[in-house]
LOGUNU-154920 format. One record per residue (C-alpha): residue number from 1; x negated, y, z negated. Coordinates in steps of 0.2 Angstrom, whole numbers, plus 5000, padded with zeros to 4 digits. Example, Ala and Ser with C-alpha at 12.3 -4.5 7.8 and 13.67 -1.06 7.14 Angstrom:
<nodes>
    i     X     Y     Z
    1  4938  4978  4961
    2  4932  4995  4964
</nodes>
This chain:
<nodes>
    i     X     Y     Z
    1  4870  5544  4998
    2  4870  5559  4987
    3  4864  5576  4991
    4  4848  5574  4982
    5  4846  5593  4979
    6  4859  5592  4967
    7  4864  5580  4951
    8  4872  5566  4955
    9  4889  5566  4949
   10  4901  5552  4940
   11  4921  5556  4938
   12  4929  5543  4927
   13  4949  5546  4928
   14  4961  5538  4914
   15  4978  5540  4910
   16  4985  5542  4891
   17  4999  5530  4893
   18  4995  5520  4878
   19  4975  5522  4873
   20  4969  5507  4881
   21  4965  5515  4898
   22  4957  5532  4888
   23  4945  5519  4878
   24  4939  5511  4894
   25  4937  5527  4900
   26  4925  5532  4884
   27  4915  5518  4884
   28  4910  5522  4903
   29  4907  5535  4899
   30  4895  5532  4882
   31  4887  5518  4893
   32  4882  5531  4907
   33  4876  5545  4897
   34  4865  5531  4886
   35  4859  5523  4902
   36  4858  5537  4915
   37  4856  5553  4907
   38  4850  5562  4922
   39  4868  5556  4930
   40  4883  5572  4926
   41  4899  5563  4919
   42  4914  5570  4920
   43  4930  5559  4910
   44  4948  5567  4912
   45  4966  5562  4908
   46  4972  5564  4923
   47  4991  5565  4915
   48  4984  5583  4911
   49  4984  5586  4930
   50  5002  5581  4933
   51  5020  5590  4933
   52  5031  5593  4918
   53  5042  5582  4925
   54  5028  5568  4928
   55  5021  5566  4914
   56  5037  5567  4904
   57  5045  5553  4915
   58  5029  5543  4915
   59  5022  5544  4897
   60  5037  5546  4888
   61  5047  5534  4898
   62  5033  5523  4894
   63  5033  5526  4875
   64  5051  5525  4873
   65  5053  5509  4882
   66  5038  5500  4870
   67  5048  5506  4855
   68  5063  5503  4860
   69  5068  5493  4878
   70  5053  5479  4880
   71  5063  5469  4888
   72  5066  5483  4901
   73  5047  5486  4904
   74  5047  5465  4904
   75  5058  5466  4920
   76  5051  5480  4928
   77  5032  5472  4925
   78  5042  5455  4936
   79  5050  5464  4946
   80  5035  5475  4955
   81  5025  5462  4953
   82  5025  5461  4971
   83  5016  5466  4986
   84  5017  5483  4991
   85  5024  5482  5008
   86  5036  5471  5002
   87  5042  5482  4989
   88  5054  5498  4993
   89  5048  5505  4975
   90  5031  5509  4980
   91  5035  5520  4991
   92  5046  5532  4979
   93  5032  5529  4969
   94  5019  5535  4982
   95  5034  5552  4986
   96  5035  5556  4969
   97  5016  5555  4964
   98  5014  5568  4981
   99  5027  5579  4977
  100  5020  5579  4956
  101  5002  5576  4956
  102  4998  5592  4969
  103  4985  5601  4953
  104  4976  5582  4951
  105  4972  5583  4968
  106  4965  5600  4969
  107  4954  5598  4952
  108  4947  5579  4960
  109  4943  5589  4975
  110  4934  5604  4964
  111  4926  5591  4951
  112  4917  5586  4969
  113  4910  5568  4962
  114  4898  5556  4970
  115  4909  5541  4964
  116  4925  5539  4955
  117  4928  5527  4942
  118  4947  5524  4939
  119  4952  5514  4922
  120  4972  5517  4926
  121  4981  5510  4940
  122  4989  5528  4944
  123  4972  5536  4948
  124  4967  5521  4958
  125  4985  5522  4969
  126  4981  5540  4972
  127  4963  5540  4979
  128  4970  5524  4989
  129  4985  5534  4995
  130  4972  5549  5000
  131  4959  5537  5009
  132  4973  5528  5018
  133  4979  5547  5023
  134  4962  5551  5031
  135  4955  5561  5017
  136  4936  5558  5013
  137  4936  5550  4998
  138  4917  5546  4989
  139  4916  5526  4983
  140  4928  5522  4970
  141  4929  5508  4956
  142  4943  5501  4949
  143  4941  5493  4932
  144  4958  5484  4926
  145  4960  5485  4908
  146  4967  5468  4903
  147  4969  5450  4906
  148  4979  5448  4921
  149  4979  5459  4937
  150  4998  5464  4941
  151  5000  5470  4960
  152  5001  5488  4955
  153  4980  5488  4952
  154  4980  5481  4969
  155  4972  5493  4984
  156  4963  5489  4996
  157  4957  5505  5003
  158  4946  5504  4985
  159  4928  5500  4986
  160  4924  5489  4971
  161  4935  5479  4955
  162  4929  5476  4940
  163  4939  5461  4930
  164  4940  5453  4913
  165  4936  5434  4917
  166  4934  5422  4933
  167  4956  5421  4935
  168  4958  5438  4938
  169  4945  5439  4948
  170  4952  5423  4959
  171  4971  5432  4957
  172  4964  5449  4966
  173  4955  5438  4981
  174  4969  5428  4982
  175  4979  5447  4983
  176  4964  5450  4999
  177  4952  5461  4990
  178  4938  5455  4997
  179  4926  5445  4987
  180  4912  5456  4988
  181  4922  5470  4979
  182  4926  5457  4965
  183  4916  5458  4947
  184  4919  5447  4933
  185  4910  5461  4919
  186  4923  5460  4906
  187  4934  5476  4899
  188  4921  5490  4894
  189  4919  5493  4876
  190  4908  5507  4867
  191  4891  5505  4866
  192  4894  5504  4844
  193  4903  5488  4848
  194  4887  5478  4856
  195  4878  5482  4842
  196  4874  5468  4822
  197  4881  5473  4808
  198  4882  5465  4791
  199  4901  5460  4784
  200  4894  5462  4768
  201  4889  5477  4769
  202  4901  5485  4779
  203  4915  5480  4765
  204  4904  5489  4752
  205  4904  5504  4764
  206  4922  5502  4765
  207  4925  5500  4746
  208  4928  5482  4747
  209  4925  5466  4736
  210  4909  5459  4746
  211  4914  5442  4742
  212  4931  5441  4748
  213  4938  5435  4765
  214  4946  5451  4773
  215  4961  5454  4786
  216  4961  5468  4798
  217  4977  5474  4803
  218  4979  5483  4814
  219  4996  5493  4819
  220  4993  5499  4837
  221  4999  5512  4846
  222  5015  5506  4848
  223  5016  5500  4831
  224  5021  5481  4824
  225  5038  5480  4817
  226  5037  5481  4800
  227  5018  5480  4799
  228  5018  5487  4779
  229  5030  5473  4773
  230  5020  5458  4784
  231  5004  5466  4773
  232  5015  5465  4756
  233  5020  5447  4761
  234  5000  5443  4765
  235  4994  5450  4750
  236  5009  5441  4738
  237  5004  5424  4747
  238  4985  5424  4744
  239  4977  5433  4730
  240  4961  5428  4737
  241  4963  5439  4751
  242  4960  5458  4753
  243  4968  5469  4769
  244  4960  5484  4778
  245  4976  5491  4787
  246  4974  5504  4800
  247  4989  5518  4802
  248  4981  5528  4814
  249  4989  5544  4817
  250  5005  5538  4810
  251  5007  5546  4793
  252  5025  5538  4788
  253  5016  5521  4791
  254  5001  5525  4780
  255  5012  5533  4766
  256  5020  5515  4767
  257  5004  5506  4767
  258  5000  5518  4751
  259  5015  5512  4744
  260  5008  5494  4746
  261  4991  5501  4737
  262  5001  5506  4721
  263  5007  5488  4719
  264  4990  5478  4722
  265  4977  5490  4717
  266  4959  5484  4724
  267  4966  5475  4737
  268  4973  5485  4751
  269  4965  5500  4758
  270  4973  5513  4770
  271  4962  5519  4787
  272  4970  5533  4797
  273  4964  5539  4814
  274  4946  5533  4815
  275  4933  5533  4827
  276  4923  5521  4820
  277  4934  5504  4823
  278  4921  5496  4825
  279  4915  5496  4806
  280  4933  5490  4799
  281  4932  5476  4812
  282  4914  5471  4806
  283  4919  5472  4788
  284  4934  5459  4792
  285  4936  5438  4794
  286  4950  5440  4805
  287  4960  5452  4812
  288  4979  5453  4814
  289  4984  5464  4831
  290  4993  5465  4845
  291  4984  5458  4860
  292  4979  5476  4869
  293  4967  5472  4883
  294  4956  5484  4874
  295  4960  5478  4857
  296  4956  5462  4861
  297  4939  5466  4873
  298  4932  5472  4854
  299  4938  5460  4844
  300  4930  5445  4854
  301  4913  5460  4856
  302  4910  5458  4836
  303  4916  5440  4837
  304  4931  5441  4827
  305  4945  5428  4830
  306  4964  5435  4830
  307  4981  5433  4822
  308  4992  5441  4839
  309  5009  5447  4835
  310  5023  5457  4846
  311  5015  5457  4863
  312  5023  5468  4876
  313  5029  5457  4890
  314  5019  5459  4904
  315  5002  5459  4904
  316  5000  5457  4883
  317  5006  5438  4885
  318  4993  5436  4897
  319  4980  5444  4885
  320  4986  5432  4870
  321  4985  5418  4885
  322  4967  5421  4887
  323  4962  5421  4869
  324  4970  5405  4866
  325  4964  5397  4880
  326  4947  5401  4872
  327  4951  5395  4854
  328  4950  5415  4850
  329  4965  5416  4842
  330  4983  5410  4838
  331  5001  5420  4844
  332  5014  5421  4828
  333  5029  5427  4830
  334  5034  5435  4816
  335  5029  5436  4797
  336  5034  5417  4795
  337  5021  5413  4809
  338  5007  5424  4802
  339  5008  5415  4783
  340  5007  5399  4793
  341  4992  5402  4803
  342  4984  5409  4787
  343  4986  5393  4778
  344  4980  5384  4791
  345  4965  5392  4793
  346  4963  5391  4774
  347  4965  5372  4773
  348  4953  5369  4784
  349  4935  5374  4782
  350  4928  5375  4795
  351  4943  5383  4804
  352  4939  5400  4802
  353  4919  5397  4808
  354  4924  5388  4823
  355  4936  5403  4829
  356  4923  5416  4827
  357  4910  5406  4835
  358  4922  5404  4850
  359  4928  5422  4849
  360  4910  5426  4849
  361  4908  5416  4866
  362  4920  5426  4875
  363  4915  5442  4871
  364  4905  5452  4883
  365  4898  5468  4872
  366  4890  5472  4886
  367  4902  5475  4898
  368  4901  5493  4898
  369  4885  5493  4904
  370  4886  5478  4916
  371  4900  5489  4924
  372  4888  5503  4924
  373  4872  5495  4931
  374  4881  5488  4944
  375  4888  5506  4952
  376  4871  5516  4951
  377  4862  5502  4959
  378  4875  5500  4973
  379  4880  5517  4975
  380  4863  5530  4970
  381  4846  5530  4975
  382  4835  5523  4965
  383  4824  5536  4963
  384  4838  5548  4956
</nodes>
């Protein structure tokens, strides 16, 4: 129960190793203030309340093995896939995460929340740590951010999980979280992805033929190999297409993208960082990504079936698992792949309908505020 005399309070805590678990963390926080606006939210990074040493280990290390070792974060995802007493590196982990996230501690403890919604498995490891320690600790909620539930989301000091689908929710029970915990709501996505919007217009918005079938393609944060050469080999194979390619923050990529412009004027045009994803995806046929748990979560939203391409190992295979399973999307594996699928969806018809209406299926646009619903009504007063 909250002290009534004062405004409930909601802390969401992400962690900026790759911006999946931030965009979670975004649409909780959207959904909340558009649902509960007498509710105080709070969203932090809690890789601002870490060591030098922390965060340069963690988020670093991190970036510099998607660029450059995948097959090291492939083994590491394998090899601590395991249960945590069983595993010796959990327990570094738990001594270095004391010794390194002293100030992340202190500013939970002066933020003084009602409930704590964790989209990163750090946070999440923390308060379970604390709890397990003796510290009072309000209700906290775990949202896992993709397809697949690896042991390190795993604590069962939490209070409740929210999951993408009915197999991770089965893998966590069959890790002992208790089934009452469990929540199949989907991976939150802003509240602008639950919403209609027309192709055509969008594409006009965009400066776009109206008429034409359009690719997305989307670099991510990591960044497909070669991702301005895959859109020159699109472009040269099908003149009937026309690409949206987003660089993001990445301004060699989108001077290579502009590059790509010059040569097929009309038919190619650049996005850098945007907010507003959501209105290059609804201008789009298809989209070409790699299959981030986030990513993906707004893909299937706006009902837009997926070309997947470089997946990390680990928990992206899982995600371009799901979306196969559910006829969403195919896996290429490299530019050869990606021209295939694209004639196949050409040369047959109905192809292209039949993915989106599937991909459409296995969206849940609402999940943000499923995820929501559920935590006031369990954990507020109704008359807050």
């Amino acid at each position: 129960m909250t002290d009534t005399l004062r405004q409930p309070h909601i802390l969401i805590v992400s962690a900026s190793t790759g911006g999946g678990h931030v965009r979670a963390a975004k649409a909780l926080e959207l959904c909340l203030r558009e649902r509960y606006p007498h509710i105080k939210v709070t969203n932090i990074d809690m890789m601002e309340y870490v060591s030098w040493l922390f965060k340069e280990l963690y988020v670093e290390g991190y970036t510099d093995m998607m660029l450059h070792q995948r097959w090291l974060f492939g083994v590491l995802y394998k090899l601590m896939d395991k249960p945590p007493r069983t595993f010796l590196m959990r327990r570094f982990r738990l001594w270095f995460q004391k010794i390194n996230m002293g100030r992340a501690r202190k500013a939970y403890r002066q933020f003084n929340p009602d409930h704590i919604i964790c989209t990163h498995f750090t946070a999440a490891e923390m308060f379970d740590n604390a709890r397990s320690n003796g510290e009072k600790i309000p209700p906290v909620s775990v949202v896992v951010t993709d397809f697949d539930v690896h042991w390190i989301w795993v604590h069962k000091m939490l209070d409740e999980y929210f999951v993408a689908d009915p197999e991770a929710a089965a893998r966590l029970a069959s890790r002992e979280i208790a089934l009452e915990k469990i929540h199949v709501a989907g991976i939150p996505v802003c509240p602008a992805f639950a919403r209609n919007y027309s192709a055509t217009d969008s594409r006009i918005a965009l400066g776009l033929q109206p008429d034409k079938t359009t690719i997305l393609l989307l670099a991510g944060g990591f960044c497909i190999s070669k991702i301005d050469v895959m859109a020159r080999k699109i472009l040269m194979h099908d003149i009937q297409l026309q690409l949206i390619a987003v660089a993001g923050n990445n301004e060699p990529l989108h001077d290579l993208f502009e590059s790509v412009v010059r040569e097929f004027p009309g038919r190619l045009i650049v996005i850098g960082f945007t907010n507003e994803i959501e209105n290059c995806m609804a201008a789009s046929d298809l989209v070409i990504t790699k299959p981030g748990g986030l990513t993906i979560s707004e893909c299937l939203a706006l009902g837009k079936p997926m070309i997947m391409i470089d997946p990390i190992p680990g928990q992206e295979v899982h995600n371009a698992a799901y979306v196969m399973e559910k006829d969403a999307g195919v896996m290429a594996y490299d530019d050869v792949g990606v021209l295939y699928h694209l004639d196949e969806i050409a040369r047959k018809p109905d192809r292209l309908a039949r993915m989106q209406e599937a991909a459409g299926k296995a969206g849940r646009p609402q999940a943000g505020f499923d995820i929501v619903d559920i935590i006031v009504k369990r954990y507020f007063p109704p008359d807050i």
